[in-house]
Structures are given as C-alpha cells and as structure tokens.
C-alpha beads as a LAMMPS data file, in Angstrom:
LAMMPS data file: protein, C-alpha beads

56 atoms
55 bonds

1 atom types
1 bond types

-500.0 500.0 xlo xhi
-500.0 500.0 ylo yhi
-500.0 500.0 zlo zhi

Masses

1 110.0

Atoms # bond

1 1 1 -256.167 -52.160 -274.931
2 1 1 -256.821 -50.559 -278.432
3 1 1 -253.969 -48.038 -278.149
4 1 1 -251.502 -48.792 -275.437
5 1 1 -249.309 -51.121 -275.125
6 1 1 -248.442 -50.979 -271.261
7 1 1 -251.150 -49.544 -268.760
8 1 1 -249.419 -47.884 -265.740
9 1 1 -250.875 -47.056 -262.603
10 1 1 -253.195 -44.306 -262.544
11 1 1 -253.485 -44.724 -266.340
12 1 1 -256.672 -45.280 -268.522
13 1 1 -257.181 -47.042 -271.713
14 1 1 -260.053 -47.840 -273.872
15 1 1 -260.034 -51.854 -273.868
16 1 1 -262.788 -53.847 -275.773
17 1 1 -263.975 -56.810 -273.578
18 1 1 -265.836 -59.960 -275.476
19 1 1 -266.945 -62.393 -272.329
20 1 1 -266.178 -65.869 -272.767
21 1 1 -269.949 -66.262 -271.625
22 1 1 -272.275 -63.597 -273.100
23 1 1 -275.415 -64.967 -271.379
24 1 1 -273.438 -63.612 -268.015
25 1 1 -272.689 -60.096 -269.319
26 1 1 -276.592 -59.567 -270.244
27 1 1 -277.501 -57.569 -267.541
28 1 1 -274.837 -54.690 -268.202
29 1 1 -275.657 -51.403 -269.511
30 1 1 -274.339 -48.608 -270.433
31 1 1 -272.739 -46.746 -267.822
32 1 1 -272.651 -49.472 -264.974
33 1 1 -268.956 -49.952 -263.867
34 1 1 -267.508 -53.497 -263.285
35 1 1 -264.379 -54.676 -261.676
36 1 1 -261.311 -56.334 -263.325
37 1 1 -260.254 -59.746 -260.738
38 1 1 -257.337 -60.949 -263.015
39 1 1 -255.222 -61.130 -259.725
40 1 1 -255.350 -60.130 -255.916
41 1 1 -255.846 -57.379 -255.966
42 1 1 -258.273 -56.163 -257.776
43 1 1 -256.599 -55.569 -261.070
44 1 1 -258.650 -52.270 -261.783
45 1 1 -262.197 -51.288 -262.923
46 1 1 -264.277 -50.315 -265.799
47 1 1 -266.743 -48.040 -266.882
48 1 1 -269.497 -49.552 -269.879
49 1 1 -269.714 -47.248 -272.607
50 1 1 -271.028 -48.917 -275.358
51 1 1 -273.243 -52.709 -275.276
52 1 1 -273.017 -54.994 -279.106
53 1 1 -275.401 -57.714 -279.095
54 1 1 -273.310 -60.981 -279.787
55 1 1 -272.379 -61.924 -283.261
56 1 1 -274.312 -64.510 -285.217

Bonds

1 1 1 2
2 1 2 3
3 1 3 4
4 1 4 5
5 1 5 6
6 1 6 7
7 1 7 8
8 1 8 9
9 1 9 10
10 1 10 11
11 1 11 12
12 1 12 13
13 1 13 14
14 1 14 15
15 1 15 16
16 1 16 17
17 1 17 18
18 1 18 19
19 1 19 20
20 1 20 21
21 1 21 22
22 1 22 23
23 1 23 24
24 1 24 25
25 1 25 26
26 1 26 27
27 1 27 28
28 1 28 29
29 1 29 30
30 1 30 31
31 1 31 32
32 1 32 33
33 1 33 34
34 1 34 35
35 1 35 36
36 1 36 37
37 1 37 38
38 1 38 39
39 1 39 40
40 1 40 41
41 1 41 42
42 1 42 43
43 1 43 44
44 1 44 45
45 1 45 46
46 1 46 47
47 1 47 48
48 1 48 49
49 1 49 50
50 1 50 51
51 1 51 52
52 1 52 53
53 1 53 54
54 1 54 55
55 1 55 56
C-alpha cells in the first residue's frame, strides 16, 4: 500500500501491483477490476487505474 500501513475492512488504499509474470497481466486495462486470492476468501478486489509497460 503506498500510504497505509494496515488496511481494515471496508477500507481502501492505493497499492502498486508489479506481476511476477507481466506477459499474464497484458490484457488489463484501465478500468477493468481484478480480484485479490491471497487466501480463502477472497482477500479483496481492485480497480486498474493506471497500465506502465514493463521496464527494460
């Protein structure tokens, strides 16, 4: 998270993701919302607001 340090429930956050596999993330765009699985159950969701192209 860029500016919390705990997340309660019903809380946002802005959090930056960088995907262990970038080819997978590809299709996202901005605007499409993805789910978090860290745990059962789902852990929370997400809403894309910005895409990066990957680093050289």
């Amino acid at each position: 998270m860029e500016y919390a340090q705990e997340l309660g429930p019903g809380e946002t956050a802005d959090v930056r993701l960088a995907p262990l596999s970038p080819k997978q993330w590809r299709h996202l765009n901005c605007g499409d919302v993805i789910t978090m699985h860290e745990a059962r159950p789902v852990s929370g969701t997400a809403t894309v607001i910005e895409v990066l192209p990957p680093r050289a």
